[in-house]
C-alpha positions in Angstrom: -33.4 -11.2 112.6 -31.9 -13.6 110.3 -33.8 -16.6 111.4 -36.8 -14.6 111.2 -36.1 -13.4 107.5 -35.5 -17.8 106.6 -38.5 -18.5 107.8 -40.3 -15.7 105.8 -38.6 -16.0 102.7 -39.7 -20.5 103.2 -43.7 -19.5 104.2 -43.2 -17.1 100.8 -41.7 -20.6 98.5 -44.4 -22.0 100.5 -47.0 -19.8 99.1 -45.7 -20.8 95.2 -44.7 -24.1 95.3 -46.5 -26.4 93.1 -48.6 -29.3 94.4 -48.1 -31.4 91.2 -46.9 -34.9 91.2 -44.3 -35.8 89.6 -45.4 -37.4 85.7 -44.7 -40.9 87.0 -46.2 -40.8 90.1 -48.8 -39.0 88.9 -50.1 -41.9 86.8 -49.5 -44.8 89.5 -51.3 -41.7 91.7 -54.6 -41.4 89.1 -54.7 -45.6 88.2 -54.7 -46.4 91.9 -57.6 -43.3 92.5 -59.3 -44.8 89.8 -59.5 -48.6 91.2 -60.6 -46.8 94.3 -57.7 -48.2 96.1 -56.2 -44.7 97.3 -57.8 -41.3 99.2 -57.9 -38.9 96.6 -55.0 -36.4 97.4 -56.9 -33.5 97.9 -58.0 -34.6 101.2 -54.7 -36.1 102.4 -53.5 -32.4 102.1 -56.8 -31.1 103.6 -56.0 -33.4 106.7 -52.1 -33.5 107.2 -52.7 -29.2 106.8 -55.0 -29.0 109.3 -53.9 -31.3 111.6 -50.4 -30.6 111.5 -50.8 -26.6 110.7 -48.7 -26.1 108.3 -48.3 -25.7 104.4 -48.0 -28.8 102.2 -44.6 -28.2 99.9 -44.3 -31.2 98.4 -45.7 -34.8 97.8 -44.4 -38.1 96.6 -46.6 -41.0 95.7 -44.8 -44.6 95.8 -45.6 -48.0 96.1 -43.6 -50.0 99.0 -43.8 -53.4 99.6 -47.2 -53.3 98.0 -48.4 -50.7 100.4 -49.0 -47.1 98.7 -47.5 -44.1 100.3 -48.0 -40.9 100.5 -44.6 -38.8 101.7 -45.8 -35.2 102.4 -42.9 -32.6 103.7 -45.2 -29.9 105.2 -43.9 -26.3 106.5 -45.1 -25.5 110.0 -45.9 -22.2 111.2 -43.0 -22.5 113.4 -41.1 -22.8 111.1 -40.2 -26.1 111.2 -40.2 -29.1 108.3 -42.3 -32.5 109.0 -41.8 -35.0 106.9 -44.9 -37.5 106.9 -45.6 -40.4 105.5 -48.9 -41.7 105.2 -50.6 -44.9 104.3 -52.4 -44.1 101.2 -55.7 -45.9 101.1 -56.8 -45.1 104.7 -54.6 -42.0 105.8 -52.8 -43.3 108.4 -49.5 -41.0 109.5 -47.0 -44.6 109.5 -44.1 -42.3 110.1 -43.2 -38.1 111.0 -40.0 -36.7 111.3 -39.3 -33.0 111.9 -36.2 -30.6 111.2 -35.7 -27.5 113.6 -36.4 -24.4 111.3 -33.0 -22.7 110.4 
């Protein structure tokens, strides 16, 4: 019962969390969209939602090594957290790593 009422209570903070970038890497986000060297985000999350089945609950945009990066951590319906990073200007998953949902 109580791992039923986690997951619940996580698809619910699912439901409400906030897409946003953080302010910082929201500008490196919009000046690298605007050179046309990233996917706009909007279909990263339409991808990494649908083919992963989940809920997006947060995004981080960095530059490493020169490469841009999106790191997604996703909420599965079962339950479970993925962790993905992606290759930002073609949308390639470079790296997944999932938690067992608690």
């Amino acid at each position: 019962m109580t791992h039923l009422l986690r997951i619940i209570v996580l698809l619910s903070l699912a439901l409400f969390a906030v897409r946003a970038l953080p302010a910082d890497d929201h500008d490196l986000a919009r000046q690298a969209l605007q050179q046309g060297q990233v996917l706009p985000l909007r279909s990263v999350i339409d991808k990494v939602e649908r083919e992963y089945q989940g809920q997006v609950v947060k995004i981080e945009f960095e530059r490493d090594d020169g490469r841009y990066i999106y790191e997604i951590r996703l909420l599965q319906k079962d339950g479970r957290i993925a962790k993905l990073k992606l290759d930002a200007v073609d949308g390639r998953v470079l790296k997944i790593k999932r938690k067992e949902g608690r």
